[in-house]
C-alpha positions as semicolon CSV with decimal commas, in nm:
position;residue;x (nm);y (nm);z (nm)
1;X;10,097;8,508;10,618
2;X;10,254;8,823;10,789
3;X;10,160;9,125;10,803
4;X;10,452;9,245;10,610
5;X;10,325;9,023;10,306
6;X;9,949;9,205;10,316
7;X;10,116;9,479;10,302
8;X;10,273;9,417;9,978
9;X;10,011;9,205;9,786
10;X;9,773;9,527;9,888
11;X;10,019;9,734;9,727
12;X;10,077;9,526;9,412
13;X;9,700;9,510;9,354
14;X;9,655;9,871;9,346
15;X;9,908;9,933;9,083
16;X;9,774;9,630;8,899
17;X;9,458;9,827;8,910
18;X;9,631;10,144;8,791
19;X;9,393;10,406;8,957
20;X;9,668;10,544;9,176
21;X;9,951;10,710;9,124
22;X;10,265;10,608;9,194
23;X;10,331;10,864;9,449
24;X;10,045;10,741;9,598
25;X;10,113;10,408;9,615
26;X;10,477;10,507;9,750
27;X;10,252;10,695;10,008
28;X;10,020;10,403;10,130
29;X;10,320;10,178;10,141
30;X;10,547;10,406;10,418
31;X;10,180;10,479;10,610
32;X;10,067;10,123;10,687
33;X;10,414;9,974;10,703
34;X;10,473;10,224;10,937
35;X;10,135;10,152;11,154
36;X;10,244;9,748;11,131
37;X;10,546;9,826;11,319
38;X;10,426;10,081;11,590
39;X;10,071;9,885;11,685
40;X;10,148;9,609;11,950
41;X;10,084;9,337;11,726
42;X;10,077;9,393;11,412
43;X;9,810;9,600;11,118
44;X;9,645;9,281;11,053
45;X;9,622;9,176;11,422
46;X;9,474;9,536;11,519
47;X;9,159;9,641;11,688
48;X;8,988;9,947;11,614
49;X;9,081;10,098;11,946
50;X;9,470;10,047;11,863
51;X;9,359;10,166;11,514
52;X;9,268;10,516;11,678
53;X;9,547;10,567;11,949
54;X;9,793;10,505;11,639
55;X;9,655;10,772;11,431
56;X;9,465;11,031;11,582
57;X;9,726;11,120;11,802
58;X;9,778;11,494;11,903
59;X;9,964;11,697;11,711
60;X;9,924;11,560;11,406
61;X;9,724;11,765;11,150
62;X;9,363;11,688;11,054
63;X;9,496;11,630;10,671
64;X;9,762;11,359;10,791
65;X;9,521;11,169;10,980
66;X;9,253;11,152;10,694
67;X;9,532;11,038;10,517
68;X;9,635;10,768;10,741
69;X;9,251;10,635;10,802
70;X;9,192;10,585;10,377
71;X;9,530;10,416;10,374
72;X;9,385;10,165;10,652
73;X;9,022;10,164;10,534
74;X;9,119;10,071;10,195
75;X;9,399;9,830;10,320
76;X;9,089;9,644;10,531
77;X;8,834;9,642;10,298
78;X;9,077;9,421;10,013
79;X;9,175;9,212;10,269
80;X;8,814;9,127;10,406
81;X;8,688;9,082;9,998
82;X;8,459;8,843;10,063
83;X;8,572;8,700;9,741
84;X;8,894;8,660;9,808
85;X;8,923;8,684;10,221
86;X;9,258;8,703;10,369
87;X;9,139;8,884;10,734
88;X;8,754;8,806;10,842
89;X;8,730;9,155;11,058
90;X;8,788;9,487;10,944
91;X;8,844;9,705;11,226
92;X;8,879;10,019;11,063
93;X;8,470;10,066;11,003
94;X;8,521;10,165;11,414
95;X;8,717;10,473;11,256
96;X;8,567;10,806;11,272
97;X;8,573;11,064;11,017
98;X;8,793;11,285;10,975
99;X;8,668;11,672;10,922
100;X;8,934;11,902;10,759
101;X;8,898;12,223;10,776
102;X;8,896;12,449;10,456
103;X;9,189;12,592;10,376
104;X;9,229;12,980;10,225
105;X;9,335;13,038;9,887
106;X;9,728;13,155;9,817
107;X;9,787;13,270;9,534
108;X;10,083;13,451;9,423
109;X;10,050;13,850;9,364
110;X;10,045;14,008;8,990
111;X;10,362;14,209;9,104
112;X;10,551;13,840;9,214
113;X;10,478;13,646;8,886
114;X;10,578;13,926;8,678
115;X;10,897;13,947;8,867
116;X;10,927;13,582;8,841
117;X;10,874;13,565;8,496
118;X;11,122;13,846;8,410
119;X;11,385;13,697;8,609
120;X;11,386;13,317;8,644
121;X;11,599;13,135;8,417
122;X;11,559;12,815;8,212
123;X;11,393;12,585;8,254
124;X;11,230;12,710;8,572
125;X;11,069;12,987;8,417
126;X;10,867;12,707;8,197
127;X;10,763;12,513;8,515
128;X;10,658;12,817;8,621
129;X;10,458;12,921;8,297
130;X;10,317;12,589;8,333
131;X;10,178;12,603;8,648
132;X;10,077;12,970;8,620
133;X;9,977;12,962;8,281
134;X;9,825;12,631;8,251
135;X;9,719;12,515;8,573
136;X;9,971;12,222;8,596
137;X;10,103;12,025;8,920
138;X;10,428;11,977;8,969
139;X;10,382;11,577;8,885
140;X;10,217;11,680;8,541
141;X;10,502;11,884;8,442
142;X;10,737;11,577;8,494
143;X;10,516;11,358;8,286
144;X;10,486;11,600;7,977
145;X;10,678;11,631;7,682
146;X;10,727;11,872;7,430
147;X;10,449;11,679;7,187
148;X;10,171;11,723;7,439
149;X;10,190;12,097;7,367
150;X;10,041;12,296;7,033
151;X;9,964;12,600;6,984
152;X;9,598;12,560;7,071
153;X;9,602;12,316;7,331
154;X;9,784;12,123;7,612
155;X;9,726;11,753;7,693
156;X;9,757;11,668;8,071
157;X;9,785;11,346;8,202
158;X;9,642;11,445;8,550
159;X;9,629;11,222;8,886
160;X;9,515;10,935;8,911
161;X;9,578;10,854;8,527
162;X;9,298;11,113;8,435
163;X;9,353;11,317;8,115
164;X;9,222;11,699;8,044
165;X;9,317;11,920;7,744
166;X;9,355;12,270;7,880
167;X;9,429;12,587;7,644
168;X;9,763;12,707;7,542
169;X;9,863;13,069;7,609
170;X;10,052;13,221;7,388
171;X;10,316;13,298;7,641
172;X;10,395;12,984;7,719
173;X;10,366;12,870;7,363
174;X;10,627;13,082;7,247
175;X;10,867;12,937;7,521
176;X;10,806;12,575;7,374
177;X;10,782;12,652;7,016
178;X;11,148;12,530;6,975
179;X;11,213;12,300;7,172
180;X;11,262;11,965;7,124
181;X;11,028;11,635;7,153
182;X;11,067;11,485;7,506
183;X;11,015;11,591;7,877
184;X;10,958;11,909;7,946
185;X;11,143;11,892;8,295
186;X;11,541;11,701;8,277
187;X;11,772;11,597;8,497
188;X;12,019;11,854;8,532
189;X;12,233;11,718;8,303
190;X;11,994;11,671;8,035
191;X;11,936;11,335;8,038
192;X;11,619;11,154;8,207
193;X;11,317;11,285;8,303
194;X;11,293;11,444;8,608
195;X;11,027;11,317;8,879
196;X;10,758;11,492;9,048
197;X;10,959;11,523;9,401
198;X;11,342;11,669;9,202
199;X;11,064;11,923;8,976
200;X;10,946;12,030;9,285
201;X;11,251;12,081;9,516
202;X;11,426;12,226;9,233
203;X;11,155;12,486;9,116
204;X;11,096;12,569;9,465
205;X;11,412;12,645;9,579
206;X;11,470;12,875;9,227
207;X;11,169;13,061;9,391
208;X;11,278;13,101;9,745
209;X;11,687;13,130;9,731
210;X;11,755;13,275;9,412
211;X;11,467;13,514;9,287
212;X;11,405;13,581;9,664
213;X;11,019;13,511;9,679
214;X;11,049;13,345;10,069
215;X;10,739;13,166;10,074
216;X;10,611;13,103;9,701
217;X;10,599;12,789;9,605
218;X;10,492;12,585;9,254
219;X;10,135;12,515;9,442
220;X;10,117;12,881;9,507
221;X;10,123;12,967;9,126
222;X;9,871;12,683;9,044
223;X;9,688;12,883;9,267
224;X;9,672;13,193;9,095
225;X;9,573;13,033;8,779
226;X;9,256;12,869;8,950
227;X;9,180;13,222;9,104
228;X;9,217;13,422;8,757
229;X;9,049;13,143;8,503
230;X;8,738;13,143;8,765
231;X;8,716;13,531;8,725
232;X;8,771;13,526;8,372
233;X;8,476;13,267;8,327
234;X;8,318;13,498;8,527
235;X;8,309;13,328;8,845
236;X;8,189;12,973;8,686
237;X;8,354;12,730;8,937
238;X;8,277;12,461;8,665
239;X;8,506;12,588;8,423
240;X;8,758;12,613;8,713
241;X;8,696;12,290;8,809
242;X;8,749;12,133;8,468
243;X;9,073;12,300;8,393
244;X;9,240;12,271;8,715
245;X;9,126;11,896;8,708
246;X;8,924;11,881;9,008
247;X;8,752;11,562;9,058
248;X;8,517;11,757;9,302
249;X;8,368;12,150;9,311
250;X;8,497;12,098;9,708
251;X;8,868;12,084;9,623
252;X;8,816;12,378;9,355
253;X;8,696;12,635;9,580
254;X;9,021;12,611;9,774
255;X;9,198;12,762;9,480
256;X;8,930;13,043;9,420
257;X;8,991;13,355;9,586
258;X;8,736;13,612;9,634
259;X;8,877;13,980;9,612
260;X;8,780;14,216;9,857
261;X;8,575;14,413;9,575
262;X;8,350;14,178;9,540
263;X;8,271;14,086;9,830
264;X;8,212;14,452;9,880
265;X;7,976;14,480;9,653
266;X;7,819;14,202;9,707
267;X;7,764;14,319;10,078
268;X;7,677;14,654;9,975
269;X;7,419;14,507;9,750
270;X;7,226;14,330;10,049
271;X;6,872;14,461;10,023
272;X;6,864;14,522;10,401
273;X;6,503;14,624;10,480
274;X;6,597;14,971;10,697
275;X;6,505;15,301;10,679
């Protein structure tokens, strides 16, 4: 069997499985497809020193290549299933780890959401209630509809197929009050749901080109939810974690920004034994 053909049965068992999304899947597909054709041979055929040249090359960032090396090790480890063997050595255990460095906290400004609130139109100020107000990625807004949302609560079908109910504010409550059942985010035409990738190019470019906010993007306002809801717990990353839908506390603090008054007082609260 080719490589080609791996390839493809890999992918078919993982949304058989149904624990990845398919933007994910879509992912893993273009990454090892496009490994099979640069390596010598072929994936299957690979060594682990081939397996390293092809991604950690320089230049590409730390993110990417972790990316790459749990498209590979997963691709290896179903095909060496002792249970079901289709390779008998799995190169990628040769792999080293990839360490990513944290990244800082963006979050939008109070003075930029207000202005985006009070000027975006339909229905890009909702995305951006949703994501502001509710904590929601760009590929949850394009899987809800207009049932998920009450007045008390929102129902998110998150990555990965996992669910969280997150609370309703009433902002955002009273711009979905009326509408009608179905998705949230159209086509432009009204018909059809719109995908993660059109939600996000569409809402972003809203943002940039037409309210003039160069540089804020959807993630950005997800951003400033995790930041204020941590706060507001008073600085529980826990409740953070849960309503952001953080699988780990790791990924959560990414979203939490400290504010330069508390770490002043923290720093002026140091019980620094001097005279």
């Amino acid at each position: 069997m080719m490589a080609d053909s791996f390839i493809q049965e890999y992918i078919q068992d993982l949304r058989a499985n149904g624990n990845h999304s398919p933007n994910t899947l879509t992912t893993y597909a273009d990454l090892l497809t496009r490994l099979d054709r640069d390596l010598p041979y072929s994936l299957a055929n690979s060594n682990a020193d081939e397996l390293r040249a092809a991604i950690y090359t320089d230049g590409r960032e730390p993110a990417t290549r972790a990316l790459y090396r749990a498209a590979v090790a997963g691709y290896f480890r179903w095909a060496c299933n002792p249970d079901d063997p289709r390779l008998d050595w799995d190169p990628s255990r040769y792999l080293p780890a990839v360490k990513i460095p944290r990244r800082a906290s963006r979050p939008i400004t109070h003075d930029q959401l207000r202005d985006i609130l009070a000027r975006a139109r339909d229905p890009y100020r909702l995305w951006y209630l949703l994501a502001a107000g509710a904590g929601l990625r760009c590929i949850e807004i394009s899987r809800a509809d207009r049932e998920h949302i009450t007045a008390e609560n929102i129902w998110i079908k998150g990555k990965g197929g996992r669910e969280r109910i997150v609370p309703t504010p009433a902002p955002l409550w009273s711009a979905v009050e009326d509408l009608p059942d179905g998705p949230i985010a159209r086509h432009p035409d009204g018909t059809g749901r719109a995908d993660r990738r059109q939600l996000r190019e569409r809402a972003n470019y809203h943002l940039q080109r037409t309210l003039r906010h160069r540089g804020v993007t959807m993630h950005r306002l997800r951003h400033w939810y995790g930041t204020y809801v941590h706060r507001a717990a008073g600085n529980d990353p826990r409740v953070a974690q849960e309503l952001l839908g953080h699988a780990s506390l790791n990924t959560t603090q990414i979203y939490v920004e400290t504010t330069a008054e508390l770490k002043r007082a923290a720093v002026d609260n140091l019980p620094l034994p001097v005279d």
